[in-house]
C-alpha positions as CSV (number, residue, x, y, z in Angstrom):
1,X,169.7,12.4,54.1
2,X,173.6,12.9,54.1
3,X,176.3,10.8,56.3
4,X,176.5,14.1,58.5
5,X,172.5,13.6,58.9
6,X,173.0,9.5,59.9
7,X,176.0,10.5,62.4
8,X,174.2,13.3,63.5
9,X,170.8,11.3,64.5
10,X,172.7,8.1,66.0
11,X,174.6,10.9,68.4
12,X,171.2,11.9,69.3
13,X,169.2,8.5,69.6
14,X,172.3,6.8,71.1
15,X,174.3,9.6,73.4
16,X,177.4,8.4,71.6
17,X,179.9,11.7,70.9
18,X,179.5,12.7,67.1
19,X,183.0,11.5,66.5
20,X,182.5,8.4,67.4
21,X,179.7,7.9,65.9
22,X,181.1,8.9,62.3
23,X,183.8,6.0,63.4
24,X,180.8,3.5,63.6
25,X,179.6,4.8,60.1
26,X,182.7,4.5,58.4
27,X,183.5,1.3,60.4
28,X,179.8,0.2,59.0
29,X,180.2,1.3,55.4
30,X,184.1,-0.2,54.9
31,X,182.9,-3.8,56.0
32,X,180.0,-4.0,53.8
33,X,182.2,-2.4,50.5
34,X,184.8,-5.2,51.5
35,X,182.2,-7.7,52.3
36,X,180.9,-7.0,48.5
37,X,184.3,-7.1,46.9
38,X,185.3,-9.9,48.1
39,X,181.8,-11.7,46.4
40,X,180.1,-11.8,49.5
41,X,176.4,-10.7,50.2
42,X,175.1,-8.8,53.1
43,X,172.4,-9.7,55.1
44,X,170.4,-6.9,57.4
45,X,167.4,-9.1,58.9
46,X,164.8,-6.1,59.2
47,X,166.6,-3.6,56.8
48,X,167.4,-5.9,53.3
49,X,169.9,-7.1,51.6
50,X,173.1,-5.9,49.8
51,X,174.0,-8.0,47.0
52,X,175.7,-8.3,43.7
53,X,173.9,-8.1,40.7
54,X,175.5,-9.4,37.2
55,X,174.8,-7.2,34.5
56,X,175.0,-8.8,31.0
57,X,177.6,-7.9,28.3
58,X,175.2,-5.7,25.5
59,X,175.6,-3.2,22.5
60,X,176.0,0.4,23.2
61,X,176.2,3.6,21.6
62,X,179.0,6.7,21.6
63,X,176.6,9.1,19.8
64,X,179.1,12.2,19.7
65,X,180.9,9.6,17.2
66,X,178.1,7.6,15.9
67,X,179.6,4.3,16.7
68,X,178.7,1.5,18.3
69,X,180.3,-0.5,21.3
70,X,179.8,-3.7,23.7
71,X,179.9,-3.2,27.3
72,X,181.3,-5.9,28.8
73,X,179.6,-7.9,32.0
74,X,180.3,-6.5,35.0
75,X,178.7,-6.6,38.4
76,X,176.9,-4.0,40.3
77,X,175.9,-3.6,43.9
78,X,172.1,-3.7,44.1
79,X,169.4,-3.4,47.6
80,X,166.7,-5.5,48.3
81,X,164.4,-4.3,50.9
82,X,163.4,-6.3,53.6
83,X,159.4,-7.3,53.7
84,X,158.7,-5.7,56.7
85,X,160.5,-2.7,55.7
86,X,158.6,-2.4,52.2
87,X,155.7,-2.5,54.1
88,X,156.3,0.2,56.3
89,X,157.3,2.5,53.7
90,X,154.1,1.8,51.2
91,X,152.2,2.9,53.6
92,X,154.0,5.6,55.2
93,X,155.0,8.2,52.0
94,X,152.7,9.3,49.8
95,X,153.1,8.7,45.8
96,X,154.0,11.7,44.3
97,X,152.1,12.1,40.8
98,X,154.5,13.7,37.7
């Protein structure tokens, strides 16, 4: 699902014109990159969480030169599901099997 779908079904659930709509999304999307960058988590009771994740410094390779290299610690945005919406989607789509 693209941001086009997401604007496009909250038009339709909501009767909100599409271009106001794609105002909410960006609105949406700029307060929870900020929200992040400035070290703060976001909460979604129902949905999950948004947080930051610390990722260790640890030895890497450049194999096109054969060397070796550390990459430094850094942080990453991560998503934790809410329960109830774990739940819901363990039951509702199917495994696929590789």
């Amino acid at each position: 699902m693209t941001k086009a779908d997401v604007v496009a079904k909250i038009s339709e659930k909501t009767g909100v014109e599409k271009k106001e709509a794609m105002a909410i999304v960006e609105a949406f999307m700029n307060i929870v990159k900020n929200s992040m960058c400035e070290g703060k988590n976001v909460y979604l009771r129902g949905f999950g969480t948004l947080f930051i994740k610390k990722r260790a410094k640890k030895p890497g390779r450049i194999i096109s030169r054969n060397t070796t290299i550390i990459i430094p610690a850094h942080n990453i945005p991560a998503f934790k599901p809410a329960k109830s919406f774990a739940i819901k989607l363990k039951k509702s789509v199917p495994v696929k099997e590789d």
